[in-house]
MARPALO-465067 format. One record per residue (C-alpha): residue number from 0; x, y, z. Coordinates in steps of 0.25 Angstrom, whole numbers, plus 2048, in hexadecimal, padded with zeros to 3 digits. Layout:
N
NUM X Y Z
...
***
This chain:
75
0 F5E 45B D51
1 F56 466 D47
2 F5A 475 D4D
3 F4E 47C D52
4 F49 487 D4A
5 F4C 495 D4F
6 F41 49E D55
7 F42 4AA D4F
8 F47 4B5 D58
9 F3A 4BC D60
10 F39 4CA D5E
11 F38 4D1 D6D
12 F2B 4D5 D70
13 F29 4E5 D73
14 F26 4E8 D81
15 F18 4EA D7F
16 F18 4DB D77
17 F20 4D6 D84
18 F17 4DF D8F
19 F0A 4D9 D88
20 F10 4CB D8A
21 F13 4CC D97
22 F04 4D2 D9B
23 EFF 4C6 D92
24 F06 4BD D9A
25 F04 4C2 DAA
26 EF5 4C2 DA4
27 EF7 4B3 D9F
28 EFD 4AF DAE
29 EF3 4B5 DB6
30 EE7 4AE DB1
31 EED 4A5 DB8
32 EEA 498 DAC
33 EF8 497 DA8
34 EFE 489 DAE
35 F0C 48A DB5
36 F13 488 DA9
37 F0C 492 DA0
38 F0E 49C DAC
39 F1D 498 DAD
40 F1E 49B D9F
41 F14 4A9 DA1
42 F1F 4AD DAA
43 F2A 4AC DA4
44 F27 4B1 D96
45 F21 4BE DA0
46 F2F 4BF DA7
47 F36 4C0 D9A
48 F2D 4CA D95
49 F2E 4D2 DA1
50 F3D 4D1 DA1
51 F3C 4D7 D91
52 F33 4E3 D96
53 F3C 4E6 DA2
54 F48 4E7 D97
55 F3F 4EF D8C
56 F3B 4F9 D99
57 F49 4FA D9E
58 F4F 4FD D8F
59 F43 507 D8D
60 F47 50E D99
61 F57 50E D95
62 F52 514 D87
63 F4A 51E D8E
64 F56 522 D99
65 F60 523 D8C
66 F56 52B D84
67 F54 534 D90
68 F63 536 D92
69 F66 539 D84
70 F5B 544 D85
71 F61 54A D90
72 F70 549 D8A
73 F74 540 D93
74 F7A 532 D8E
***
């Protein structure tokens, strides 16, 4: 059985390619033409997305709190 060729590793969008995205596809759902199945898939790729902009906040925050310690001479 012939080996499948590799995809290349995708490069992580940023968090303004991923929030664009997700607005792309809320706008995409709520047209309300998808079938069942294109909304199934809509939503999942969405969840993902919103799942990597939670973890992109929530390390923006930690790099913020860090920063601020170190300013005050805390760490």
């Amino acid at each position: 059985m012939p080996k499948k060729a590799e995809k290349p590793a995708e490069k992580a969008p940023s968090f303004e390619e991923a929030l664009t995205q997700l607005e792309e596809l809320v706008q995409r759902m709520e047209q309300g033409e998808l079938s069942l199945e294109e909304s199934m898939q809509c939503y999942e790729q969405g969840v993902k997305l919103t799942a990597f902009c939670n973890g992109r906040l929530k390390e923006a925050k930690l790099k913020i709190e860090e920063l601020r310690s170190a300013a005050n001479g805390e760490q």
